[in-house]
C-alpha positions in Angstrom: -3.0 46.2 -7.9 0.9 46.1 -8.6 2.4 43.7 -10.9 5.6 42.5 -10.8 7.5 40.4 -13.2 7.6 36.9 -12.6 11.3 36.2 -12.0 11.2 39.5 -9.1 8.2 37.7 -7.9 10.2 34.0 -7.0 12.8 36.0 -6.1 11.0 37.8 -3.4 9.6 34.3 -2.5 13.3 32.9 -2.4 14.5 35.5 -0.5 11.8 35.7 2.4 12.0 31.3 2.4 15.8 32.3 3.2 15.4 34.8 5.4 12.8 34.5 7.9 13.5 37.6 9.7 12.0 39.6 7.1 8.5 38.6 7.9 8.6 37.3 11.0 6.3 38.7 13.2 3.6 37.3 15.8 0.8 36.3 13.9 -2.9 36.3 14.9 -5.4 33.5 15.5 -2.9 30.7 15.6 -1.5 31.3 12.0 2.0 30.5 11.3 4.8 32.9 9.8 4.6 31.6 6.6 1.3 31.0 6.0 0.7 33.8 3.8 3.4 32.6 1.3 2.0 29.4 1.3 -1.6 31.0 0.4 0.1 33.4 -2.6 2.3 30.5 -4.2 -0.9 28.5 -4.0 -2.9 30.9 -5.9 -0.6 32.0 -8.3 0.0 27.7 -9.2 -3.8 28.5 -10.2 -3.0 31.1 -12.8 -4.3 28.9 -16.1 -1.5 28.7 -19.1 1.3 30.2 -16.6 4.7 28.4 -16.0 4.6 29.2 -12.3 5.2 26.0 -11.2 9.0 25.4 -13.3 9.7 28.8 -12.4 9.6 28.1 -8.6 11.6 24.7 -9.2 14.7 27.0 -11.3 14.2 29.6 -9.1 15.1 27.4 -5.9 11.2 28.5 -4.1 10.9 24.9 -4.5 13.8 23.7 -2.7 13.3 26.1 0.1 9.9 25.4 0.4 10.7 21.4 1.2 13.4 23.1 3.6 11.0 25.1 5.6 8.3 21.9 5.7 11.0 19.9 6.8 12.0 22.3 9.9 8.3 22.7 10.8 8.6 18.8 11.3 10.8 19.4 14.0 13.9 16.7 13.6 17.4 18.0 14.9 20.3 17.5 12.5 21.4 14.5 14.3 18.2 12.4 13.7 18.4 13.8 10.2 21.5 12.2 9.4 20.2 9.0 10.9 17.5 8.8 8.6 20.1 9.7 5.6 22.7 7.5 6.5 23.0 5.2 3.4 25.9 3.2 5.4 24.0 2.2 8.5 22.9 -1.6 9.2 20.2 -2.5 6.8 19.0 -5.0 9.2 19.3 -2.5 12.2 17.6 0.4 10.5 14.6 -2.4 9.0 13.4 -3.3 13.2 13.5 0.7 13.2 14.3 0.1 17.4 15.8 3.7 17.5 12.9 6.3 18.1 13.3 10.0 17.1 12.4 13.2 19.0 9.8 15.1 16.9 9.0 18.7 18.3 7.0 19.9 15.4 7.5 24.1 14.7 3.8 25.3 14.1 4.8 29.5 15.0 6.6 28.6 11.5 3.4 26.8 9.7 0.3 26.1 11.0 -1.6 23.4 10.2 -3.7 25.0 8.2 -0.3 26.3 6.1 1.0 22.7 6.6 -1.6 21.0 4.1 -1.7 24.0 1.9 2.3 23.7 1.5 1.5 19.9 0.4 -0.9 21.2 -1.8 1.4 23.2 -3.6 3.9 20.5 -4.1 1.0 18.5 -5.4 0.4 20.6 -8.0 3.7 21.4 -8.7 4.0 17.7 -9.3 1.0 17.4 -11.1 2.2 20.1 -13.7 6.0 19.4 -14.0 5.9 15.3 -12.7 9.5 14.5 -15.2 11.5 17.5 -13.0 10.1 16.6 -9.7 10.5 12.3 -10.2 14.2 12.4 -10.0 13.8 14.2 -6.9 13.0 11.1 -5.1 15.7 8.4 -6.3 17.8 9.3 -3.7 17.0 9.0 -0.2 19.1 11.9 1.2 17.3 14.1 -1.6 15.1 16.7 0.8 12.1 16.4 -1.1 12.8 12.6 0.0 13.6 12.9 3.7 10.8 15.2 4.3 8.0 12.7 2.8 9.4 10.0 4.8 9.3 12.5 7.7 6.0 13.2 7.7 4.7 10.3 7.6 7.0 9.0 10.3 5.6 7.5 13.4 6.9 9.9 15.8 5.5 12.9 14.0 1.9 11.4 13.4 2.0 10.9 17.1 3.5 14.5 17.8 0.5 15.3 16.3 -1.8 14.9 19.2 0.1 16.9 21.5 -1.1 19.8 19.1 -3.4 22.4 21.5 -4.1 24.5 18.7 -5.5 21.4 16.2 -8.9 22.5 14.0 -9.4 18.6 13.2 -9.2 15.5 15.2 -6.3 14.1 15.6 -6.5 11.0 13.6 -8.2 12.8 10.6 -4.9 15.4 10.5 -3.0 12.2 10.3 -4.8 10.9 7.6 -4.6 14.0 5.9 -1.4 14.1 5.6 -0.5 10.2 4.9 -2.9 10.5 2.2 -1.2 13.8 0.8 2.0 12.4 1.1 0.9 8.7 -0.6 0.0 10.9 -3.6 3.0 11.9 -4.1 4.7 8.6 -3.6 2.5 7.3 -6.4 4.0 9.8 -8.9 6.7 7.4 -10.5 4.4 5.0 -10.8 1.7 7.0 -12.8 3.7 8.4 -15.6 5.9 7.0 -18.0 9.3 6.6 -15.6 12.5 4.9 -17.2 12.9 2.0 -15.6 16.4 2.7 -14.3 14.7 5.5 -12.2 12.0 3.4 -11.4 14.3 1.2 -10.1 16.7 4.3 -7.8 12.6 5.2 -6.8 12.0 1.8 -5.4 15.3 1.4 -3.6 15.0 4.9 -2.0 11.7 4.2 -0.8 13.0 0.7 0.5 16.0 2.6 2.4 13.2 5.1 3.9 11.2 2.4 5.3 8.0 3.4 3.4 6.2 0.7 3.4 6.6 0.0 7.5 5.6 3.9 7.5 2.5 3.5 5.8 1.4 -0.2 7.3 1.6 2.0 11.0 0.3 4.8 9.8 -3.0 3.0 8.6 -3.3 0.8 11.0 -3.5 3.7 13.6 -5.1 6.8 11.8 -6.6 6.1 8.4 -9.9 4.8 8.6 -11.5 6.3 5.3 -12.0 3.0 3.0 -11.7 5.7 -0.5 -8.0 6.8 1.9 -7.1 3.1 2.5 -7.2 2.8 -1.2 -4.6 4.6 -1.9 -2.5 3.5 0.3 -3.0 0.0 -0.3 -2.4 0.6 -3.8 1.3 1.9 -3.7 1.9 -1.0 -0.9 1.0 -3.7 -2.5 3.1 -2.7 -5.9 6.1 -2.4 -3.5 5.6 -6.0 -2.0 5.2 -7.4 -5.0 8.6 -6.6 -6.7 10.9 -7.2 -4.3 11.1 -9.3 -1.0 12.7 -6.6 0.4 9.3 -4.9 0.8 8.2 -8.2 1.7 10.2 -8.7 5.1 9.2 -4.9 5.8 5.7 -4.9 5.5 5.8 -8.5 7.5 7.9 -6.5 10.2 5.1 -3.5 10.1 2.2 -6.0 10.4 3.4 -8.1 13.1 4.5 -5.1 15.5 1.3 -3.3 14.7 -0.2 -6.3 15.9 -1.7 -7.7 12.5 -4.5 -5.3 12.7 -3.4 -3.5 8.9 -4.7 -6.8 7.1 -7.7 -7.1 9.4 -8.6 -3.6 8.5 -8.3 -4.5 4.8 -10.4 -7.4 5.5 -12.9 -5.9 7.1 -17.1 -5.5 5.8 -17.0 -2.3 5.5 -13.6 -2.1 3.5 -14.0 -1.7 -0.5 -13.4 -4.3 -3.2 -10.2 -2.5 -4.3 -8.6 -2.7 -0.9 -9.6 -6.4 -0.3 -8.2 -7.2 -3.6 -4.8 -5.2 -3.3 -4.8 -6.9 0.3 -5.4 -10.6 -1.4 -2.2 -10.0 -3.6 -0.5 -9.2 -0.8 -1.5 -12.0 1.4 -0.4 -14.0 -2.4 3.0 -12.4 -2.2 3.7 -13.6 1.4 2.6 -16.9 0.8 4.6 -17.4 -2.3 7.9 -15.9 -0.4 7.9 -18.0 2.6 5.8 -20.5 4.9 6.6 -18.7 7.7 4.2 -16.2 6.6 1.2 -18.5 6.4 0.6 -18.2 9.7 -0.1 -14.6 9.5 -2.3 -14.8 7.1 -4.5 -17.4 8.3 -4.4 -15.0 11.2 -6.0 -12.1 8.4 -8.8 -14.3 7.3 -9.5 -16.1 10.1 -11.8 -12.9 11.0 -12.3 -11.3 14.3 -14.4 -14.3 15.6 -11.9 -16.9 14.1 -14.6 -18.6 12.4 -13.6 -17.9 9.1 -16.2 -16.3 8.0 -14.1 -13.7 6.6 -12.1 -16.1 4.1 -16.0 -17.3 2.8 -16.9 -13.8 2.5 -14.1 -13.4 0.2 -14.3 -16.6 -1.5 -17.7 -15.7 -2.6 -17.9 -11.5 -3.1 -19.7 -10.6 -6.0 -16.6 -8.4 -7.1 -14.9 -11.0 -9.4 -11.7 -9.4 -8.8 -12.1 -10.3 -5.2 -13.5 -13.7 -5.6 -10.8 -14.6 -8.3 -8.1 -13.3 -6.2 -9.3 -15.2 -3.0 -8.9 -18.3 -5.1 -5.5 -17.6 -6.2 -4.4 -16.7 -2.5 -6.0 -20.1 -1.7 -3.9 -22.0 -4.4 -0.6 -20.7 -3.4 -1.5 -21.4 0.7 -2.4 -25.2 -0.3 0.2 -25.5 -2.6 3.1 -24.5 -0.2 2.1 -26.1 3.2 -0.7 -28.0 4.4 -1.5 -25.8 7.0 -5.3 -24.6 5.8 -6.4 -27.9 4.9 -7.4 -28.5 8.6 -9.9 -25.2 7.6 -11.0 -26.6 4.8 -12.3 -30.0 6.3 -13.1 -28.7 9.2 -14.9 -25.2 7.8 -17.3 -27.1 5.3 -18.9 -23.2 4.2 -15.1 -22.4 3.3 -14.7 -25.5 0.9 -18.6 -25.2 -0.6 -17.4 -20.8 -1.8 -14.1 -22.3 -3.5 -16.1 -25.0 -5.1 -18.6 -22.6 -6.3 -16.5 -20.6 -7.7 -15.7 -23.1 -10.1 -19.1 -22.3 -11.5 -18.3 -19.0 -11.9 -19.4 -16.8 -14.9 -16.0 -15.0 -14.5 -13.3 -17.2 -16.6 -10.3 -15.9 -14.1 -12.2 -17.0 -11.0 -12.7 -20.5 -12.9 -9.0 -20.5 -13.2 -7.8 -19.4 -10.4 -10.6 -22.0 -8.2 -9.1 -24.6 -10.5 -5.8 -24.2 -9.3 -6.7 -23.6 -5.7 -9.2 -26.9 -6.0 -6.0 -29.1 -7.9 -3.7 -28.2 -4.6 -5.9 -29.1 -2.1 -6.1 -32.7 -3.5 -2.3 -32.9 -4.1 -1.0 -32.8 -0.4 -3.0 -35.5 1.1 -6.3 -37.2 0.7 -7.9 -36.4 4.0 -10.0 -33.9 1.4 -11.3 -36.2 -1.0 -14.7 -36.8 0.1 -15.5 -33.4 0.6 -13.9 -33.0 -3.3 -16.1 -35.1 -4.4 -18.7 -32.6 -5.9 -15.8 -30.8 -7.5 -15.8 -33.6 -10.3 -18.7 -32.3 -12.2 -17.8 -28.8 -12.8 -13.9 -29.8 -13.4 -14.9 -32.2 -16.1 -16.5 -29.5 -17.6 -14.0 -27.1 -17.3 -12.3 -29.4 -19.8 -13.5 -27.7 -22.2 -13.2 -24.0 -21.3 -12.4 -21.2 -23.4 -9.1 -20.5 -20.8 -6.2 -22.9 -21.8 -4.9 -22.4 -18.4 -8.5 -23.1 -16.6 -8.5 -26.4 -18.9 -4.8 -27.2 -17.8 -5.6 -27.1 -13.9 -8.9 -29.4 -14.4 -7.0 -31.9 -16.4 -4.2 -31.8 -13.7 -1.6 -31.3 -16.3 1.2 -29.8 -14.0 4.0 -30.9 -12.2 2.0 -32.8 -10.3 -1.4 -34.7 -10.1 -4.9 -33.4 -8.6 -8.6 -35.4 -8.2 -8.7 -35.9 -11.7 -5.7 -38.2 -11.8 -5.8 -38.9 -8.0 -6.5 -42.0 -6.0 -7.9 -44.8 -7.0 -11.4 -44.3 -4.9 -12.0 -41.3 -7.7 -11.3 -42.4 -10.8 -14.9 -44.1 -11.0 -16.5 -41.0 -10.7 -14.4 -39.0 -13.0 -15.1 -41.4 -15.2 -18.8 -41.7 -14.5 -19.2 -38.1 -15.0 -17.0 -38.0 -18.3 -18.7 -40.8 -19.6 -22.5 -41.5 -18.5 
């Protein structure tokens, strides 16, 4: 075997990225031109103790390597300045009305060479993530416009067209969303300055990431462990900023609210309900229009509400206490799920169990949801009434906040302090 020194090495590598012509031949067996590269920089990433990885990023492989993905995606230069245009409409650009042609270039990378180029920027961001974060606070930076690229909607559906695809469809796509989520996640799994954090964020609001991902895993990602991930880095976006929060409601509603179904669904995990929950939280504490949709989510596929028990009363207390909380903010900002309540009496018996609970944030967080639904109107009461008990003796709970909802110490007055019709029986049980 020949060895050559390192920086002849990249340089080879930079200068056959440039300069296709130097390898390009017909290749065999549906490979694609640069497949081999792809192969080599991936194994020589695996060389323990090496520098490899800065090497390529000074040595501008790593620039043309993003260049070369981005042309197998297959946007012309016209669509690419579209999606760069910092000046355009925000409004416009948010309803995304404008569809892109997407001829994807697989003579250049295959498929196969596709996912092994992502794996190499994985691991390239895995082993240098404080040169390769900045790389995405701008939305015109490539490494930028190609993630959002990929996981654009009219290349996951260019996908399909693909004669020469090893996998189905829908699993390619998943594939890639979930290599391309990964490295989303990136600035939010090391220690980012916050001013970058913040340039992250706003890139990834101007390349619509959120409505990308919503579509994308609504259509192709049916994996619960994949769903994770991608739940994960959506619901920290909605959750700081309302920005994220009008995008993901525009994603949901012209995906025909089947993302949060998904979530909701049996056979999704604990995590995913619970990153879904916050979500749902988010909406409802940004704007009553949004209730609607998410009575929609937990109404269940049967709209029996089943689904919302289900929640209410999981075993996972992360689930069960964020269920509560969700509940909480719905009854405490329109009156619109009491009708469920009263007329769903297995929906009201979970949320008063789960003032029982062992788990002291489920006790707080069904305090809070239980102290709302009296506050609005009294059409509740009766069916409160076994509520008394456990809130008198969530007076004394170890949780300050727990004891501050049952004593209906807010801004305004729950069961506890309600009508006249109750006092009796607080006081009964307070006092035998």
């Amino acid at each position: 075997m020949v060895e050559m020194p390192g920086e002849d090495l990249l340089a080879a590598f930079d200068s056959a990225l440039t300069d296709l012509t130097q390898i390009c031949v017909r290749c065999p067996f549906n490979y694609g031109v640069m497949d081999g590269l792809v192969m080599l920089l991936t194994q020589l990433l695996n060389v323990p103790q090496s520098m490899m990885a800065r090497y390529m990023i000074e040595s501008g492989v790593w620039n043309m390597l993003w260049q070369r993905v981005l042309q197998t995606v297959g946007l012309s230069e016209s669509e690419l300045e579209d999606l760069t245009d910092g000046d355009a409409d925000r409004d416009e650009r948010q309803k995304m009305k404008k569809k892109v042609q997407c001829l994807p270039q697989w003579t250049l990378l295959s498929q196969g060479g596709l996912m092994a180029a992502l794996q190499v920027m994985l691991r390239i961001f895995t082993m240098e993530p404080y040169q390769c974060v900045p790389t995405l606070c701008s939305p015109d930076s490539l490494p930028m416009v190609c993630l959002s690229s990929l996981i654009s909607e009219e290349f996951l559906e260019a996908l399909g067209d693909c004669a020469m695809l090893e996998v189905s469809h829908e699993d390619f796509a998943s594939d890639i969303l979930t290599n391309v989520t990964q490295l989303l996640c990136f600035p939010f799994a090391i220690d980012t300055h916050a001013a970058m954090l913040s340039a992250v964020m706003a890139t990834m609001e101007d390349c619509y990431i959120v409505i990308k991902l919503v579509i994308g895993c609504q259509r192709y990602v049916s994996q619960s462990e994949r769903l994770e991930l991608m739940m994960g880095l959506v619901s920290r976006l909605v959750l700081c900023s309302e920005d994220f929060v009008e995008q993901f409601v525009y994603a949901e509603t012209s995906s025909g609210q089947l993302f949060l179904s998904k979530a909701f669904s049996s056979s999704s995990s604990p995590d995913v309900k619970g990153e879904a929950l916050s979500i749902c939280t988010q909406l409802a504490r940004s704007s009553d229009k949004h209730l609607s949709m998410i009575k929609k989510a937990v109404a269940g596929e049967k709209d029996d509400f089943q689904c919302l028990k289900a929640l209410l009363g999981s075993s996972d207390v992360v689930v069960a206490a964020r269920a509560s909380g969700m509940m909480g903010n719905l009854l405490r900002h329109s009156d619109l799920f009491y009708s469920v309540l009263k007329n769903k009496p297995e929906v009201m018996r979970e949320l008063l169990a789960c003032l029982s609970n062992d788990d002291a944030d489920v006790r707080k967080a069904a305090t809070f949801a239980v102290g709302n639904a009296a506050y609005h109107t009294g059409d509740l009461y009766g069916q409160l009434i076994p509520a008394i008990p456990p809130l008198v003796q969530l007076l004394s709970d170890q949780m300050m906040r727990t004891r501050t909802n049952a004593a209906g110490k807010r801004d305004h007055s729950d069961i506890t302090h309600g009508p006249q019709s109750l006092r009796p029986l607080v006081m009964d049980t307070y006092h035998p």
